[in-house]
PAZAPA-4460 file (N, C-alpha, C; in steps of 0.05 Angstrom, whole numbers, plus 32768, in hexadecimal, padded with zeros to 4 digits):
% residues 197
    n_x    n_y    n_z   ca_x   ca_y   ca_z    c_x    c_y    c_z   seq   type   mol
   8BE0   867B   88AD   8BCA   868D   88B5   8BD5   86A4   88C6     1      X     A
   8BE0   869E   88DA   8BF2   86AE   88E8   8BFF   86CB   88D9     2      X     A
   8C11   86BC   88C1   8C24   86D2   88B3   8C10   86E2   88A1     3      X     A
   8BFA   86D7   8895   8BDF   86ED   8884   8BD7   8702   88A1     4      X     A
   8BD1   86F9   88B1   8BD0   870F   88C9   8BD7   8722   88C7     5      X     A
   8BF4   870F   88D6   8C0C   8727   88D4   8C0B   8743   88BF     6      X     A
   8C09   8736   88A8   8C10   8744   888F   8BF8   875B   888F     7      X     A
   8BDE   874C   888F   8BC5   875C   8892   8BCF   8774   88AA     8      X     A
   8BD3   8770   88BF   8BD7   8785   88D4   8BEC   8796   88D0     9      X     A
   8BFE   878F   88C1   8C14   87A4   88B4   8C09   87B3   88A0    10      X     A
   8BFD   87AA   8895   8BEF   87B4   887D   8BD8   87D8   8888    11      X     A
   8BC8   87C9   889A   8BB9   87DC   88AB   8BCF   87EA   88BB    12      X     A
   8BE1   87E3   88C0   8BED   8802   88CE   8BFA   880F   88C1    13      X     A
   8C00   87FD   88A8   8C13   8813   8897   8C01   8826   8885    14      X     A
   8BE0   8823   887E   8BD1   882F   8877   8BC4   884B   8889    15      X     A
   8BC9   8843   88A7   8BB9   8854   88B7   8BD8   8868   88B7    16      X     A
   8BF4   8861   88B8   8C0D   8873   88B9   8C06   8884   88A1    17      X     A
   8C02   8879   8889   8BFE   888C   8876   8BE2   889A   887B    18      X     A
   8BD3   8897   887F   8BB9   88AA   888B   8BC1   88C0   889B    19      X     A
   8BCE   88B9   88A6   8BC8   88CB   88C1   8BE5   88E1   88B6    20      X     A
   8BF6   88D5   88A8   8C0A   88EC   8898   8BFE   88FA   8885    21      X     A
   8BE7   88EE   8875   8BD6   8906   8867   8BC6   8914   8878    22      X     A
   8BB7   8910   8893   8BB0   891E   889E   8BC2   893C   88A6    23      X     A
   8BD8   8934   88AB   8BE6   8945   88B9   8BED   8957   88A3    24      X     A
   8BF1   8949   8890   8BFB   8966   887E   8BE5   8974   8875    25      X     A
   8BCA   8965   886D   8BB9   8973   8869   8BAA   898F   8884    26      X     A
   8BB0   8989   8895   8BA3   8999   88A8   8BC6   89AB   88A8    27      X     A
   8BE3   89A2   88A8   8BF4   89B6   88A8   8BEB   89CE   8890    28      X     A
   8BDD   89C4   8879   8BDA   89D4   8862   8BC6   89EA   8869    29      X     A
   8BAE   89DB   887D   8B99   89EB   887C   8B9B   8A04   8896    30      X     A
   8BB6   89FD   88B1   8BBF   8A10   88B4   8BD3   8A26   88AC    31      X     A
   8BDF   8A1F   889A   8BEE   8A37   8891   8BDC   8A4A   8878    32      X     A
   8BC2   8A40   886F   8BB7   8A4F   8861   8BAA   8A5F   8879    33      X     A
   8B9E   8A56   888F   8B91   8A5F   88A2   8BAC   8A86   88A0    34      X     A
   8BCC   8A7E   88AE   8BDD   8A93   88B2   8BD1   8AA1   8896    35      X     A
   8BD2   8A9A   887F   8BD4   8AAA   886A   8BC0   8ABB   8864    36      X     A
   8BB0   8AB2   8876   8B8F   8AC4   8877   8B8F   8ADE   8888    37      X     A
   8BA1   8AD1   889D   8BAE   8ADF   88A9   8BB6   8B00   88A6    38      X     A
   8BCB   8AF5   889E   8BDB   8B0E   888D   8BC9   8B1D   8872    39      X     A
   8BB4   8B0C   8866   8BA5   8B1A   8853   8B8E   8B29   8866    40      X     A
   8B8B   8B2E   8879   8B7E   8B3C   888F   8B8D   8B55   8898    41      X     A
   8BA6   8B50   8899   8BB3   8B60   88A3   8BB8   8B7B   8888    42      X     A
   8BBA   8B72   8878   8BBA   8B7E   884F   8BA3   8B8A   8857    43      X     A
   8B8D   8B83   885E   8B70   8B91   8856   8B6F   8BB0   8872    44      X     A
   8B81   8BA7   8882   8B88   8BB8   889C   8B97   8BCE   888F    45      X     A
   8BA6   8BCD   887B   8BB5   8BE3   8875   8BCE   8BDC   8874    46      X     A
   8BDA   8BC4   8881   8BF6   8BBD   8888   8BFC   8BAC   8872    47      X     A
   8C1B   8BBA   8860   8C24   8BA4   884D   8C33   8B8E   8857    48      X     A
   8C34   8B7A   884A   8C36   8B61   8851   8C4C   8B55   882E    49      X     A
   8C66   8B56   8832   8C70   8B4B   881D   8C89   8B39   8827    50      X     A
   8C7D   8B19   8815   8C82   8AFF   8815   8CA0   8AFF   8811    51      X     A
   8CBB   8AF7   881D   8CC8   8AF7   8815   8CD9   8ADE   8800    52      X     A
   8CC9   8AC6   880F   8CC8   8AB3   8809   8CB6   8AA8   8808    53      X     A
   8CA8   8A90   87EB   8C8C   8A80   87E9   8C89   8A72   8801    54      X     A
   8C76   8A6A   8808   8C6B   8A58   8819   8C7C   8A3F   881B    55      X     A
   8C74   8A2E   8809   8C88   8A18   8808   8CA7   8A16   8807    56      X     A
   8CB3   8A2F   8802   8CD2   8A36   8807   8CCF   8A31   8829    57      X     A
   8CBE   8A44   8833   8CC8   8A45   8857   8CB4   8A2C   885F    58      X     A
   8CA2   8A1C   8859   8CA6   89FC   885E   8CBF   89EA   8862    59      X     A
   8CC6   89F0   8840   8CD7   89D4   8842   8CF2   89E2   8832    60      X     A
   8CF1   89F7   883B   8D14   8A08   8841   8D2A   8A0B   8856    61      X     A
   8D2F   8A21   8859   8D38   8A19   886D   8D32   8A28   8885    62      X     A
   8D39   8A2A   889B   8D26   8A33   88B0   8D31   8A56   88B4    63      X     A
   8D23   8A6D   88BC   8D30   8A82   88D2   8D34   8A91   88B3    64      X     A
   8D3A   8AAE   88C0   8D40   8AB8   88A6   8D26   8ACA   88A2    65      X     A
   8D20   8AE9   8899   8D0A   8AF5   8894   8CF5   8AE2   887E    66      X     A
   8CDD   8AD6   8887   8CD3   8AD0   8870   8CBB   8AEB   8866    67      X     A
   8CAD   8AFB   8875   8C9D   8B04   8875   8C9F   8B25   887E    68      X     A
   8CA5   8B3A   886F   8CA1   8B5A   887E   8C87   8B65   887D    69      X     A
   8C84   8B6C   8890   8C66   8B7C   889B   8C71   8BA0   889E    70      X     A
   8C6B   8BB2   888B   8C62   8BC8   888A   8C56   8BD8   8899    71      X     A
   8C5B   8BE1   88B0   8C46   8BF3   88BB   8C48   8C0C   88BB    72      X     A
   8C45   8C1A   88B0   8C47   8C3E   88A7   8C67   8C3B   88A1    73      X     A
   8C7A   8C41   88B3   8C97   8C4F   88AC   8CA7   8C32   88B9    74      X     A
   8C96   8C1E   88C7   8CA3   8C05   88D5   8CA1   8BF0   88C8    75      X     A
   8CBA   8BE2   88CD   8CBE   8BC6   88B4   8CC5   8BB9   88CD    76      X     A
   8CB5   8B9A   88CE   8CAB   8B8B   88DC   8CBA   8B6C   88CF    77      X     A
   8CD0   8B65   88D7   8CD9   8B4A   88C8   8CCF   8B2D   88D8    78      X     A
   8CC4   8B22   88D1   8CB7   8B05   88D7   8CC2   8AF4   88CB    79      X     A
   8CCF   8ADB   88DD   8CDE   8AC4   88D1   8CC8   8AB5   88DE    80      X     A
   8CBE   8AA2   88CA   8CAE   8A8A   88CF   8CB5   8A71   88DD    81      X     A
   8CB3   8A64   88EE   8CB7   8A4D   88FF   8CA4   8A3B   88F5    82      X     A
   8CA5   8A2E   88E9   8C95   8A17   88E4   8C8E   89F7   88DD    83      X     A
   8C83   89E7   88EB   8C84   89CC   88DA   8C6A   89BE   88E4    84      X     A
   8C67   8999   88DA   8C4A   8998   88D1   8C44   898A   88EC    85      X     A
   8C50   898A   8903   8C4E   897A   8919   8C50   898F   8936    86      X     A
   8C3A   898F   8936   8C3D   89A7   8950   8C30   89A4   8966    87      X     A
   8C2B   8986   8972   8C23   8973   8988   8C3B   896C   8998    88      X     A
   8C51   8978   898A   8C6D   896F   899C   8C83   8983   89A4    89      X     A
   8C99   898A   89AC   8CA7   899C   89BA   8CBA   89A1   899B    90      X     A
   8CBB   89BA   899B   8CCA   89CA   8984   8CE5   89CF   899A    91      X     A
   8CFD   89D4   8998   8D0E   89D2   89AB   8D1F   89E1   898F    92      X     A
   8D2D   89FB   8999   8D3D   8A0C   898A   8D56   8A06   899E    93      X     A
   8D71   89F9   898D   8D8B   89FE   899C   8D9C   8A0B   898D    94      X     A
   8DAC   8A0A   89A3   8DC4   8A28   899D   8DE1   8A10   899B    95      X     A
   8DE5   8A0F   898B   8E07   8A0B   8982   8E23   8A1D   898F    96      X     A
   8E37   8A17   8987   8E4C   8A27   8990   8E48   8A38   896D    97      X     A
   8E41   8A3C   8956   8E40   8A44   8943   8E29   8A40   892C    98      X     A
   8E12   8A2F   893F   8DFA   8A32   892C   8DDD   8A31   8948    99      X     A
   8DCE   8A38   8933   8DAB   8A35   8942   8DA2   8A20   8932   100      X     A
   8D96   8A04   8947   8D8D   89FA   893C   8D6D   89F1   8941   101      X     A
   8D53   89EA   892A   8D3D   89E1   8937   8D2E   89CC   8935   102      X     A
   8D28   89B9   8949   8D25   899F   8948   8D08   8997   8950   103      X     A
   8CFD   898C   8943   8CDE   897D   894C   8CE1   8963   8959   104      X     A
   8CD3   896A   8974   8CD1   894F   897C   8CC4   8944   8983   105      X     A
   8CB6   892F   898A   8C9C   891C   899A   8CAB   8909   89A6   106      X     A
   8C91   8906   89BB   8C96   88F6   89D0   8C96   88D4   89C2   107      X     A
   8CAC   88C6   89CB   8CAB   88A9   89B8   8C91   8893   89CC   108      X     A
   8C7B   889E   89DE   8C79   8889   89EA   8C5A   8892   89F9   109      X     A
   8C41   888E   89EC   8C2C   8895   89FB   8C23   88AC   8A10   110      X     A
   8C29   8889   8A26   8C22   8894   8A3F   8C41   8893   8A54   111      X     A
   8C4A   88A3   8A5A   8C65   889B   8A6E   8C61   888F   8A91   112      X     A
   8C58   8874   8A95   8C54   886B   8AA8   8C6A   8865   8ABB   113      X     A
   8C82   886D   8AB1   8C95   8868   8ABE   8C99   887B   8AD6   114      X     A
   8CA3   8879   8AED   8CA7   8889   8B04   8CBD   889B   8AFA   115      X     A
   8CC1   88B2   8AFC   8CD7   88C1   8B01   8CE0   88C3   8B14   116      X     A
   8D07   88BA   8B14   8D17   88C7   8B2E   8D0F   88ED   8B36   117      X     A
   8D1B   88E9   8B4A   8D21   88FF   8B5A   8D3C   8912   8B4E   118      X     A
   8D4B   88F8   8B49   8D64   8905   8B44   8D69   8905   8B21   119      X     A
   8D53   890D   8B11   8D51   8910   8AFF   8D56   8929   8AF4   120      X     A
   8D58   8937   8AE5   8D5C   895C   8ADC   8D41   8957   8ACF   121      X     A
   8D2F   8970   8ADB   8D19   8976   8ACC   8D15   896D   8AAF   122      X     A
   8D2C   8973   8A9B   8D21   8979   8A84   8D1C   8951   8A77   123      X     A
   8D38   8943   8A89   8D2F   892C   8A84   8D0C   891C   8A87   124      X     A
   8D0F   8928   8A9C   8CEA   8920   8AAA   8CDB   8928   8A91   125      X     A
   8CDC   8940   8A89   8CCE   894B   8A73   8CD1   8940   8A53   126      X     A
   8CE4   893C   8A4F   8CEC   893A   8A2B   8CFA   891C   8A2F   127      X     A
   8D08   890C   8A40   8D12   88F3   8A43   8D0D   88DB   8A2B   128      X     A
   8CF3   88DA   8A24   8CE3   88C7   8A12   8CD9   88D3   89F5   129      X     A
   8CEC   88E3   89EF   8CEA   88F9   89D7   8D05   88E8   89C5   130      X     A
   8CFB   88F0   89A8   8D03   88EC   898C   8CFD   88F7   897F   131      X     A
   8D10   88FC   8972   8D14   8920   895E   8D04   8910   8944   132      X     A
   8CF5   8927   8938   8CE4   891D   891E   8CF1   8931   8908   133      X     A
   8D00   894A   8909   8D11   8958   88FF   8D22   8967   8910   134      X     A
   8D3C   8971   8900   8D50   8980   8906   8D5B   8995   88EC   135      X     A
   8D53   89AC   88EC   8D60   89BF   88DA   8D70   89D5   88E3   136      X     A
   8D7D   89E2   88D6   8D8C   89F7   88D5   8D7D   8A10   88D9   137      X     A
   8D74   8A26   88EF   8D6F   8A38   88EF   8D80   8A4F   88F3   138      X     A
   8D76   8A62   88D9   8D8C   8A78   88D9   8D7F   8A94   88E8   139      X     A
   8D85   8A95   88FA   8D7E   8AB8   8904   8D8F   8ACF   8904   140      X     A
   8D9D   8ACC   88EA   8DB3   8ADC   88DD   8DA5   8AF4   88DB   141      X     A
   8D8A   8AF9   88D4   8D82   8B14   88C3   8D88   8B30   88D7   142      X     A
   8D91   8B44   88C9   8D94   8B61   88D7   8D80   8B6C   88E1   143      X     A
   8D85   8B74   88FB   8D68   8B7C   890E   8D6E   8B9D   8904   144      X     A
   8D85   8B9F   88F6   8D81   8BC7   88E9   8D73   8BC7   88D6   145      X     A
   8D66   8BAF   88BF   8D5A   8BB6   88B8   8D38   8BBA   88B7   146      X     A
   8D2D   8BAD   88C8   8D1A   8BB1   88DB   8D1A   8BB8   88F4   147      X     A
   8CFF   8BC6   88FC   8CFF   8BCD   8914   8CF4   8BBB   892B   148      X     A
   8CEC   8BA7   891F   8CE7   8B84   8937   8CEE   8B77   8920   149      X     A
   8CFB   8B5D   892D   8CFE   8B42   8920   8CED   8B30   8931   150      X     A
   8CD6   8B25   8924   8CCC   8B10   8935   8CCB   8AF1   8927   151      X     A
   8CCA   8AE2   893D   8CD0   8AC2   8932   8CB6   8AB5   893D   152      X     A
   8CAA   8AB7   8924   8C8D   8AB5   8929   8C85   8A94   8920   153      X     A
   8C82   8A7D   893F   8C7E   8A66   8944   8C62   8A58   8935   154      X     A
   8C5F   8A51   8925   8C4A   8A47   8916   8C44   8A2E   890C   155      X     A
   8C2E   8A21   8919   8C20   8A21   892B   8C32   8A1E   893E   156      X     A
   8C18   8A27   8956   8C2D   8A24   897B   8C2A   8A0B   8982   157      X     A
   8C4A   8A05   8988   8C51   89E6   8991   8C3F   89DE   89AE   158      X     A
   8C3A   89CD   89BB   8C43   89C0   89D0   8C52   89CF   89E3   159      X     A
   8C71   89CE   89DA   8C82   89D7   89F1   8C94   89E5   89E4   160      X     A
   8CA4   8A00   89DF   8CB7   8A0A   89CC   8CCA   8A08   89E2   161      X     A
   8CE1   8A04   89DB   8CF2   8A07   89F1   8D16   8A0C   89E3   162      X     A
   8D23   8A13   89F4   8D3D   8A1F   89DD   8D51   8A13   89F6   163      X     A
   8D6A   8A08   89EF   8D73   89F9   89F0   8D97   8A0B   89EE   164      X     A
   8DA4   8A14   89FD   8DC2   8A16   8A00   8DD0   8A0D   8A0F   165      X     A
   8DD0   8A0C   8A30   8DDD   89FA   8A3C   8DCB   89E2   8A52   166      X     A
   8DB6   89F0   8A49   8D9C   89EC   8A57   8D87   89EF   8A4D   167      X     A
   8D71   89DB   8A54   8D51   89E5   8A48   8D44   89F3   8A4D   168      X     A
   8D30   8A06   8A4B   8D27   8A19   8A53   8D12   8A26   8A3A   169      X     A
   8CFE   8A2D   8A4B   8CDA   8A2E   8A40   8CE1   8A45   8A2C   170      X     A
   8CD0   8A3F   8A1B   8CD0   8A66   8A04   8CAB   8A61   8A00   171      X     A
   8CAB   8A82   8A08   8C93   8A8B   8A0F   8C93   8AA4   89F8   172      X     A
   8C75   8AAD   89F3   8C74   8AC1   89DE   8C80   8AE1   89EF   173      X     A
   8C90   8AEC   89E4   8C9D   8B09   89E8   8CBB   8AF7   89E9   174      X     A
   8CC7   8AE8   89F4   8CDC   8AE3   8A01   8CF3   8AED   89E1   175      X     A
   8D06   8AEE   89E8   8D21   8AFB   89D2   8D32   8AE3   89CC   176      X     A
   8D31   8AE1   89AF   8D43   8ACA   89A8   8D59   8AD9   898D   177      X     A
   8D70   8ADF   8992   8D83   8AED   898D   8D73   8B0F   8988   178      X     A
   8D6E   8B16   896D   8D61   8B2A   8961   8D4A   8B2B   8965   179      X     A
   8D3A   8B0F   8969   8D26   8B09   8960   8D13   8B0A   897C   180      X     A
   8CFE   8B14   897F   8CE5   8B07   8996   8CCF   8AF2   8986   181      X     A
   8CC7   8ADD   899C   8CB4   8AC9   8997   8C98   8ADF   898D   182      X     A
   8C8C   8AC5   897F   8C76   8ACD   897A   8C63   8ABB   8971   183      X     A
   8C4D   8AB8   8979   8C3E   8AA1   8973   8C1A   8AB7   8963   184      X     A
   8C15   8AA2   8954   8C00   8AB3   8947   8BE7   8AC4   894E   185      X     A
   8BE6   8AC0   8964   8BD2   8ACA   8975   8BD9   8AE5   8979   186      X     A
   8BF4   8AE7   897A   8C02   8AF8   898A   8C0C   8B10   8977   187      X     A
   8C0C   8AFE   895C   8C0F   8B12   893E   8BF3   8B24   893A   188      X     A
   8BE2   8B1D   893D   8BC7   8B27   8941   8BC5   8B3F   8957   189      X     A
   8BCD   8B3E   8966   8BD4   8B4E   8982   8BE7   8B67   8979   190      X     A
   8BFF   8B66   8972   8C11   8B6C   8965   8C0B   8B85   8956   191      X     A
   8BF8   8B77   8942   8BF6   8B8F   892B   8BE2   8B9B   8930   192      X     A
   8BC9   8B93   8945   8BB3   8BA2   8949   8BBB   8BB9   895B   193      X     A
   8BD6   8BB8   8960   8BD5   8BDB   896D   8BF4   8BD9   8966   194      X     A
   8BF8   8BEA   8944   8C16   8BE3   893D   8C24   8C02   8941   195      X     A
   8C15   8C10   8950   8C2C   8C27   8955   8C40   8C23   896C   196      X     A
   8C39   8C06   897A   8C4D   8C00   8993   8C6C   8BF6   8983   197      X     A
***
């Protein structure tokens, strides 16, 4: 009786794991059509907008890299997409001695009832109970001569973005990440509504 239980209660969580993974991609789907409405707003504004890469290339490609140029009279506007389907947890960009890398992570553990030392480093207190859910290769290779901004436009906004070289430390929208400044979608909207800046 015991082991039908068991089995039954495995059964139900392994059904609600798969639910809640179609949830997530379904609502990841229904925000990135949300961005694409976006930019078809921005088309009706006057501003060209050409795709450098499909949608599902800068999903499940590879990260960094112009996906998107924005046109504004005589200014070319390069946008590398940041993106993935979990954005309840800390996106954390690190720096290599020879690469950029970007990692999704969540917290492995509810509620953290545990006391924190004193003699702890901040970022432990903060991320300590964290497990990476991805790690990819981000390239911010592209030439800032051939546009006149490179932005690395965060989609959707995490939780916590934070960038990672010898130390952790917050990334906020404007801040400079090689060529590139942050940018979160709100902020794309802002951006182009007064694009002679």
């Amino acid at each position: 009786m015991s082991i039908q239980a068991l089995l039954m209660t495995l059964e139900i969580c392994l059904v609600f794991a798969f639910l809640r993974c179609i949830y997530r991609w379904i609502r990841y789907f229904f925000r990135l059509c949300a961005l694409r409405k976006t930019f078809k707003k921005l088309t009706r504004a006057g501003i060209t907008v050409t795709y450098k890469r499909k949608l599902r290339q800068i999903v499940f490609g590879k990260k960094g890299g112009v996906d998107i140029v924005l046109t504004v009279g005589e200014k070319k506007y390069g946008i590398a997409l940041l993106t993935h389907r979990l954005g309840m947890g800390r996106w954390n960009i690190e720096r290599t001695r020879s690469h950029y890398y970007f990692e999704v992570r969540k917290s492995s553990v509810l509620f953290n009832l545990q006391r924190s030392s004193e003699n702890l480093p901040d970022h432990v207190k903060d991320f300590g109970k964290e497990k990476q859910v991805s790690r990819k290769l981000l390239d911010l290779s592209a030439s800032a001569e051939e546009y006149d901004r490179l932005y690395l436009l965060v989609y959707p906004k995490p939780k916590y973005l934070t960038y990672t070289e010898t130390r952790y430390q917050y990334l906020y929208e404007g801040d400079p990440l090689e060529d590139y400044e942050i940018l979160f979608a709100n902020g794309l909207q802002r951006l182009l509504a007064c694009p002679g800046d």
